[in-house]
C-alpha positions as CSV (number, residue, x, y, z in Angstrom):
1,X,-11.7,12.3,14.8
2,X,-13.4,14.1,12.4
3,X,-9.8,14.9,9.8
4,X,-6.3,13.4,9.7
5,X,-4.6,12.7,12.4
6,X,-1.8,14.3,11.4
7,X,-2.5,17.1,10.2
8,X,-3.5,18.9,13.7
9,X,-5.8,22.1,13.3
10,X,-7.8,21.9,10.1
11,X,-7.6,23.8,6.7
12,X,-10.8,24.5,5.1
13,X,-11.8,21.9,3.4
14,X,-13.0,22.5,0.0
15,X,-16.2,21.6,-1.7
16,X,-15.7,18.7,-3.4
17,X,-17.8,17.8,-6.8
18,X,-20.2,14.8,-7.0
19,X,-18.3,11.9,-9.1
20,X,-20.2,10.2,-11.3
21,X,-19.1,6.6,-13.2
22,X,-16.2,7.2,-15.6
23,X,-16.7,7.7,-19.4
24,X,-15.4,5.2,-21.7
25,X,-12.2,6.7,-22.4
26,X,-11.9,8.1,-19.0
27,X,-12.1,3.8,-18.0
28,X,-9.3,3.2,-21.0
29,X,-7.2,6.0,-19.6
30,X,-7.5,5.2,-16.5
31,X,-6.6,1.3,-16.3
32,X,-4.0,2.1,-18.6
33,X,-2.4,4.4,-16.1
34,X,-3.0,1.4,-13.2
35,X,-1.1,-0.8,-15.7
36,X,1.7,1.5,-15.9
37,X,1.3,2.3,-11.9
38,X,1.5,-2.0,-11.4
39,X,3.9,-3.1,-13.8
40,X,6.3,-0.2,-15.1
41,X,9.6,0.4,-14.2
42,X,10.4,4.0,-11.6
43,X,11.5,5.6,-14.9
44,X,8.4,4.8,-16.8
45,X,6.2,5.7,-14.1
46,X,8.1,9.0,-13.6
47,X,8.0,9.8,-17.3
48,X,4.1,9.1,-17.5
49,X,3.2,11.2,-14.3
50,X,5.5,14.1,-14.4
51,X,3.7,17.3,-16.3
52,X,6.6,19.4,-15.8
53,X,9.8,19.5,-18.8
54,X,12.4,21.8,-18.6
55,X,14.9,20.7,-21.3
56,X,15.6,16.7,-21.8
57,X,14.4,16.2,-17.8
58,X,11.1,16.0,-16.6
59,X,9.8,16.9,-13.2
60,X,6.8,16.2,-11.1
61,X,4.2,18.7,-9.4
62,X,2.7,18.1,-6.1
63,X,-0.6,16.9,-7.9
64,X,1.9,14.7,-10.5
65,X,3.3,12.7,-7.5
66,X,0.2,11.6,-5.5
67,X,-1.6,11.0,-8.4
68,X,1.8,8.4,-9.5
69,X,1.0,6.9,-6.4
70,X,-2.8,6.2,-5.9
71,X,-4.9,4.1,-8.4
72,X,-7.3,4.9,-11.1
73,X,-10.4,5.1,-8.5
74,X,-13.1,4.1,-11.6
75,X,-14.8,7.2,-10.7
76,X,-15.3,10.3,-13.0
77,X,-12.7,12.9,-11.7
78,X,-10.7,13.9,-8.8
79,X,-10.4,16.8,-6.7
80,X,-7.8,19.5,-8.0
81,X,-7.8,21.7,-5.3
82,X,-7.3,19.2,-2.7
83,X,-3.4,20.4,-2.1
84,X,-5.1,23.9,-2.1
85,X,-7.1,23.2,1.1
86,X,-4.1,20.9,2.6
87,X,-0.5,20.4,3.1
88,X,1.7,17.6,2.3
89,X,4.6,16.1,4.4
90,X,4.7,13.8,2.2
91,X,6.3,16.4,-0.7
92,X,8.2,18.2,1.8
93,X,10.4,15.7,2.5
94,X,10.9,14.4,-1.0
95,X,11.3,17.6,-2.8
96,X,14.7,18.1,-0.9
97,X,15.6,21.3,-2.2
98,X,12.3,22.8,-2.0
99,X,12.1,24.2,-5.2
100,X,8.3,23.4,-5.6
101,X,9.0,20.0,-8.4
102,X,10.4,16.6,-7.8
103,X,13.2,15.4,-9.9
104,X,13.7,11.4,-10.6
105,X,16.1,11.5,-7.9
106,X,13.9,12.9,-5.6
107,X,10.6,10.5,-6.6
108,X,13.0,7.4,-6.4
109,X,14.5,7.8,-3.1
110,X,11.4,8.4,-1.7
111,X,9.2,5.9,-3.5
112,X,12.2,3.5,-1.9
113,X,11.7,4.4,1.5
114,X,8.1,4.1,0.9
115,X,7.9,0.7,-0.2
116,X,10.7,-1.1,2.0
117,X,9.7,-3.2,4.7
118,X,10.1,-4.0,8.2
119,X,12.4,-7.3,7.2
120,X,15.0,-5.2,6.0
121,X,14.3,-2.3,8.1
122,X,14.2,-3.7,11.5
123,X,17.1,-6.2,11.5
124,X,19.8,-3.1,10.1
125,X,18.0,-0.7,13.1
126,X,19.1,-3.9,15.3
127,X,22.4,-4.6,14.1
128,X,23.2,-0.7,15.2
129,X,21.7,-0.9,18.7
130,X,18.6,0.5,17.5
131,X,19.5,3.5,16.4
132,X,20.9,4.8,12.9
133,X,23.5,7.9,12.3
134,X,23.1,9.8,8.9
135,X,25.8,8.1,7.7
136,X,24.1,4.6,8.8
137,X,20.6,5.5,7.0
138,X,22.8,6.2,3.8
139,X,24.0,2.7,4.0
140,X,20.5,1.2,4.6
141,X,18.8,3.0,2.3
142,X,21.1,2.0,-0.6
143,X,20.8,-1.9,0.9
144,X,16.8,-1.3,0.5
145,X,17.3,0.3,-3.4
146,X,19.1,-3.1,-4.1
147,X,16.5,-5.4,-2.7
148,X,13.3,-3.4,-2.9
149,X,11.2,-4.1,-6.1
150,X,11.4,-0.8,-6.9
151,X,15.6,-0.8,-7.1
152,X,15.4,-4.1,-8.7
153,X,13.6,-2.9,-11.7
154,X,14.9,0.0,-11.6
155,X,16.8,0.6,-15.6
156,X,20.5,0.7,-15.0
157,X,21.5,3.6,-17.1
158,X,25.9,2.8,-16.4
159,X,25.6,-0.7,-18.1
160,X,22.6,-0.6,-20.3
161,X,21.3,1.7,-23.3
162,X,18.1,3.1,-22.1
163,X,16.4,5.6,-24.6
164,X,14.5,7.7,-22.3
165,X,15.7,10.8,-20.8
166,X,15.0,9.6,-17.3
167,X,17.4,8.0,-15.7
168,X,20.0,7.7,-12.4
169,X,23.2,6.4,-11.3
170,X,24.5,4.9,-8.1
171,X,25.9,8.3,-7.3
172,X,23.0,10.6,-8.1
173,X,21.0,8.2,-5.9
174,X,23.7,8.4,-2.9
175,X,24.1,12.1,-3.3
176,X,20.2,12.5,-2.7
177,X,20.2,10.1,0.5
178,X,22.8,12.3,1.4
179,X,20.8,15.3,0.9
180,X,17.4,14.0,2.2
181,X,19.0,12.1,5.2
182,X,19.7,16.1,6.3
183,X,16.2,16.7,6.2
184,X,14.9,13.4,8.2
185,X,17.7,14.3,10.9
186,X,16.6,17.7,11.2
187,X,20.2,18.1,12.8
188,X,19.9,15.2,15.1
189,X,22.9,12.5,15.6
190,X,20.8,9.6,15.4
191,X,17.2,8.6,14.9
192,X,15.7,5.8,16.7
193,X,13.7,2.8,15.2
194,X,10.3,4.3,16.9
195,X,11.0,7.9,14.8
196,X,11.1,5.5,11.4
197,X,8.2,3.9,12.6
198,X,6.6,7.3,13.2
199,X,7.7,8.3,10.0
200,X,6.0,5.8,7.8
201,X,2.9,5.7,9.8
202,X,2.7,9.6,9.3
203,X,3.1,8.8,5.4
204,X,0.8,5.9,5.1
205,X,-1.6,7.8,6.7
206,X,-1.3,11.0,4.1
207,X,-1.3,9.3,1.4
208,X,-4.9,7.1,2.8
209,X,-6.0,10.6,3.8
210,X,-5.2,11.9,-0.3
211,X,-7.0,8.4,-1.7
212,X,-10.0,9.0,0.6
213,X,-10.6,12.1,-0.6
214,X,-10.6,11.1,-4.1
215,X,-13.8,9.6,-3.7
216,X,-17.3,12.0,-3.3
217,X,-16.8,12.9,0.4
218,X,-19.9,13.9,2.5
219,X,-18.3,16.7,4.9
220,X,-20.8,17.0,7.3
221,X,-20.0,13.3,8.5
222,X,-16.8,12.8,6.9
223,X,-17.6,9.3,4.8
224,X,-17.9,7.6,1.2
225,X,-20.7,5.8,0.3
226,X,-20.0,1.6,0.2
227,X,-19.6,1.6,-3.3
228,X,-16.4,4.1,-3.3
229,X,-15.6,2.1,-0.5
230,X,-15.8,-1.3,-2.9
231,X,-14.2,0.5,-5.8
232,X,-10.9,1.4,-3.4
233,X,-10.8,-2.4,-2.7
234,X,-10.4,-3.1,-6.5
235,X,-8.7,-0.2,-7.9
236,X,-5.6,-2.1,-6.6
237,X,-6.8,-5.4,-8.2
238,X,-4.6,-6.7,-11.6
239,X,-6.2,-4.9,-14.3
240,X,-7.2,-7.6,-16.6
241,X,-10.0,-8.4,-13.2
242,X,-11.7,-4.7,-12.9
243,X,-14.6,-5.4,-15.4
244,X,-15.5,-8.1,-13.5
245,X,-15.6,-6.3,-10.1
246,X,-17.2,-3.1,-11.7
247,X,-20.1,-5.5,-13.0
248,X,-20.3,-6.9,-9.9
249,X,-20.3,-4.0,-7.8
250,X,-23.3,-2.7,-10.3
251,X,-25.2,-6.1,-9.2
252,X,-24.6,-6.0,-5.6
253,X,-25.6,-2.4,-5.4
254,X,-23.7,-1.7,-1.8
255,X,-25.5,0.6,0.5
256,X,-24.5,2.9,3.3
257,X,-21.4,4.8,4.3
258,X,-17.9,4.2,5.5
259,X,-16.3,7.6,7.8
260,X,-12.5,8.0,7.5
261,X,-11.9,6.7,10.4
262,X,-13.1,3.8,9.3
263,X,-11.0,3.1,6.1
264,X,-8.1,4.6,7.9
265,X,-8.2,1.2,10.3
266,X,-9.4,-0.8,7.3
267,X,-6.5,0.4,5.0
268,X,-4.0,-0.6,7.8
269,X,-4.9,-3.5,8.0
270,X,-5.2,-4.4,4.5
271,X,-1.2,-2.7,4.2
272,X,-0.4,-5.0,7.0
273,X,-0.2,-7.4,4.7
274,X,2.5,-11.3,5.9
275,X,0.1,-10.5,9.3
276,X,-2.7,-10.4,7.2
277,X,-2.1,-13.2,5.8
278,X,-1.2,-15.0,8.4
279,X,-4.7,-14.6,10.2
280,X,-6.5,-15.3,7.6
281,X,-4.4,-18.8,6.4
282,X,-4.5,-20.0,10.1
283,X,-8.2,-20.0,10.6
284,X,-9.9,-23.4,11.1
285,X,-11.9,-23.6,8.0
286,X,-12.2,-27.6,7.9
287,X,-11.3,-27.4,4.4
288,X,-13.4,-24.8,2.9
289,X,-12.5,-20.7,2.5
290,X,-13.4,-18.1,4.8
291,X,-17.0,-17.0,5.9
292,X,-17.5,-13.7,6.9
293,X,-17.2,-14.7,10.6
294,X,-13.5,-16.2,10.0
295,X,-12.6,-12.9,8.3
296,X,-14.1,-10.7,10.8
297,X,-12.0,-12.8,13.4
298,X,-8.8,-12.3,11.8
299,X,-9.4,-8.8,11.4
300,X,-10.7,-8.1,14.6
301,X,-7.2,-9.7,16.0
302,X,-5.2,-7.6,13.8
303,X,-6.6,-4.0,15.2
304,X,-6.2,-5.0,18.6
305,X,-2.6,-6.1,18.0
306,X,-2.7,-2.8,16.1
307,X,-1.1,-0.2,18.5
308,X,-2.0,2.3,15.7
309,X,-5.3,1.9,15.9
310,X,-5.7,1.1,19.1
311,X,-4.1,4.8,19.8
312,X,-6.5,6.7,17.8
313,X,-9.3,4.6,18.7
314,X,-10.1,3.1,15.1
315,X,-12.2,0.5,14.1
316,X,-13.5,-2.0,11.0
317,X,-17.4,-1.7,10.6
318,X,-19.6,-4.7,9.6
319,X,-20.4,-2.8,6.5
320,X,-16.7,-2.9,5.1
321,X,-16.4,-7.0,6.5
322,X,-19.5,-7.2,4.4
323,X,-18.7,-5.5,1.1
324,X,-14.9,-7.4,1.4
325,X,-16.4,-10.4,1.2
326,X,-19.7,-9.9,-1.3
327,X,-17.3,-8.1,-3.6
328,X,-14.3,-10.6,-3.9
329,X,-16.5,-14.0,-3.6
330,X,-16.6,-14.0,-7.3
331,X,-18.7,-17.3,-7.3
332,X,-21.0,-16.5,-4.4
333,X,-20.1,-19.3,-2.6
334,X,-20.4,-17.4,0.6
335,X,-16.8,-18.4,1.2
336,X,-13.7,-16.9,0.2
337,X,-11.1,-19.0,-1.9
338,X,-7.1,-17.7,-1.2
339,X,-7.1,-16.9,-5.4
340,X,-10.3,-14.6,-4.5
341,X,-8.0,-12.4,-2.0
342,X,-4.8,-12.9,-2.3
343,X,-3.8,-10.7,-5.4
344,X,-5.4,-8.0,-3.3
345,X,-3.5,-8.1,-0.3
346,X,-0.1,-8.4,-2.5
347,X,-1.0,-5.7,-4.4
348,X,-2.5,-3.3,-1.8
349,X,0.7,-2.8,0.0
350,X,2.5,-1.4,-2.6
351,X,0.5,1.4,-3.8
352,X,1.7,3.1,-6.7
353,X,5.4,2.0,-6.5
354,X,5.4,-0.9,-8.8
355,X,4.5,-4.1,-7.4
356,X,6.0,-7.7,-6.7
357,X,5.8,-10.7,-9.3
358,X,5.2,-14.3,-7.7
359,X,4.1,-14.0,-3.6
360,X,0.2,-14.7,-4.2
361,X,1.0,-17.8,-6.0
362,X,3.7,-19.4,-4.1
363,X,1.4,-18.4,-0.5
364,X,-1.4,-20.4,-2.7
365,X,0.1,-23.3,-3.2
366,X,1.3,-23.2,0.5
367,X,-2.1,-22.9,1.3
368,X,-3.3,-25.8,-0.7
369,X,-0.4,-28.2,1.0
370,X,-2.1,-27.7,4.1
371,X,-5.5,-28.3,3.0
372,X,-4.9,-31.6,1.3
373,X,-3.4,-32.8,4.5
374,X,-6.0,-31.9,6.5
375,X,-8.4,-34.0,3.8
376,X,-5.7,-36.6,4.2
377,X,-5.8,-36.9,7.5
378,X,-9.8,-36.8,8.0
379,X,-9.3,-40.4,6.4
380,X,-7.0,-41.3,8.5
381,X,-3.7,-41.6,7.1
382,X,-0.4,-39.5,7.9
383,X,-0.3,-35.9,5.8
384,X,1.4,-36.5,2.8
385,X,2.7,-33.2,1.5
386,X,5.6,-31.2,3.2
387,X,4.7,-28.1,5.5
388,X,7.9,-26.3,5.5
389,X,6.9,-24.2,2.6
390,X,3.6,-23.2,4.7
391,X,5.6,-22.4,7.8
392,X,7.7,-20.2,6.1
393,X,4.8,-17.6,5.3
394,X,2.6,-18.5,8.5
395,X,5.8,-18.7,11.0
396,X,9.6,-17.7,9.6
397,X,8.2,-14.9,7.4
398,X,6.2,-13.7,10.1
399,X,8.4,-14.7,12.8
400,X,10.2,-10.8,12.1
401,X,7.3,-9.2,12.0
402,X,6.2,-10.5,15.8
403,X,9.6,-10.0,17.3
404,X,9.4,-6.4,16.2
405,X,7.7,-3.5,18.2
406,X,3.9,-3.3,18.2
407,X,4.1,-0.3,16.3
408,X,5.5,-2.4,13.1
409,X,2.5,-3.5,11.9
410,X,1.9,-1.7,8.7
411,X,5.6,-2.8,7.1
């Protein structure tokens, strides 16, 4: 598998530029932009990304939007003709009147749908036989813009004063759904729960497809070198922890190559992220992190519970087990701590679509609970802290996730 999968026969692929380390104020730029990209409201992230201004509203480009929605790679440039040499479903679907710009409207509902995940998803598809009409998808969609993260900090423009020019109201966002649920229908009655599945595999994989090839790419094999492949890991870190990982990724000086394929699997995985999670809590440690072994374990079990993967015959390398663990073992204990990977499997899921406050703390001090009982207990008496809280992420949380289809993995 030499190109995406979903793109079928291949455009010519351009020659892409050697990237060399970032310049000073390329770095400030650049981590400014992830800060906006982790911690901005839609409208702020709209405003900052959109090149486009035709009055008092601004509008994105094709280049504006996937560059909204991928990180700051902490190399020197990216590839500008890359929508020259490829398509995009992605922009399609979102620019719903397909008059070559995204509006707010447009970027919301789409960075909505992007980001909403399988515990709201699944349950509504359920509840409706498994199946959705137009009408239903209207309905879910404005239930997922009230309790995605996105919709939550989302300004309200009808009951607050919001001094930007970018804004939208309940019915602006209802008339899109309306407008873009024509589109996804494609003149169909109903769509099933394996089409939506389809549908956000299709633009996961684009959008993995776009980030890979933001990297140097050597086109006779189709791969990145290690270190690209260790400076996607942290691009999605919290921005006050990049220095650190740049200097160590300057230390460990990574060799060899990871192909597409490759970080496609990895990626999944690593968007997969209550499963995740789960593998990687539940492994016997006796009290200790993760060695490489554990981590290879856990994800090892993930891709072959992966029906995505295991369909287009993906796989994780050593190389990238190896480079995961060197990079984010920040004391070189050989181990890794849950407050050494945690922030990234929050954070990874959400690409550039704003991203959630409190889950890697509250799943680390579950994690701790367990730990100290299992000291506890080594001595012989009964385990004194409560697991319910643990449970919650390693059974209830993941309980929907595992009664789902095997093709939910990446929610």
């Amino acid at each position: 598998m030499r190109r995406a999968l979903l793109y079928g026969p291949p455009l010519a692929f351009s020659s892409y530029a050697y990237l060399e380390p970032p310049t000073y104020k390329e770095k400030i730029r650049g981590t400014y932009e992830n800060k906006i990209r982790q911690n901005a409201p839609p409208e702020k992230i709209f405003e900052t990304f959109a090149s486009v201004k035709e009055g008092k509203k601004f509008y994105m480009t094709l280049n504006d939007f996937f560059y909204a929605i991928t990180p700051f790679n902490y190399s020197k440039g990216k590839d500008q003709d890359f929508f020259e040499q490829h398509e995009s479903l992605i922009f399609k679907m979102a620019d719903g009147n397909g008059d070559g710009k995204m509006s707010f409207t447009e970027y919301f509902f789409f960075i909505v749908l992007l980001s909403t995940g399988a515990s709201v998803v699944k349950p509504f598809f359920d509840s409706k036989g498994g199946k959705v009409t137009k009408e239903q998808f209207m309905e879910l969609m404005n239930q997922a813009k009230k309790t995605s993260n996105q919709g939550r900090s989302q300004v309200d423009s009808g009951s607050m004063i919001d001094p930007r020019s970018t804004n939208l109201s309940e019915e602006e966002y209802l008339l899109s759904c309306q407008k873009l649920a024509e589109l996804l229908f494609k003149g169909n009655e109903y769509i099933s729960w394996h089409d939506f599945v389809k549908l956000k595999n299709l633009i996961q994989e684009e959008l993995l497809f776009y980030e890979f090839h933001q990297f140097e790419v050597d086109e006779s094999d189709m791969t990145i070198s290690a270190e690209d492949f260790a400076k996607s890991i942290i691009s999605y870190l919290p921005t006050s922890k990049v220095d650190d990982y740049l200097r160590r990724i300057e230390k460990l000086k990574f060799e060899g190559k990871v192909t597409y394929e490759e970080y496609l699997a990895f990626m999944h995985v690593l968007c997969n992220t209550k499963s995740l999670q789960k593998a990687l809590l539940t492994q016997e440690t006796e009290g200790r992190g993760l060695s490489r072994v554990e981590i290879r374990k856990a994800l090892n079990q993930l891709c072959e519970e992966s029906a995505f993967i295991k369909k287009n015959n993906l796989s994780i390398s050593n190389l990238q087990v190896t480079v995961f663990m060197k990079l984010l073992d920040l004391d070189d204990s050989g181990y890794l701590e849950p407050e050494e990977f945690f922030n990234i499997l929050v954070s990874r899921n959400f690409f550039g679509t704003n991203q959630p406050g409190k889950p890697s703390t509250e799943n680390f001090l579950r994690y701790l609970k367990v730990k100290l009982n299992k000291v506890i207990e080594k001595f012989g008496f009964e385990p004194y802290f409560s697991v319910e809280d643990y449970t919650e992420i390693v059974g209830k949380t993941v309980k929907h996730s595992s009664d789902y289809d095997e093709s939910d993995e990446n929610f």
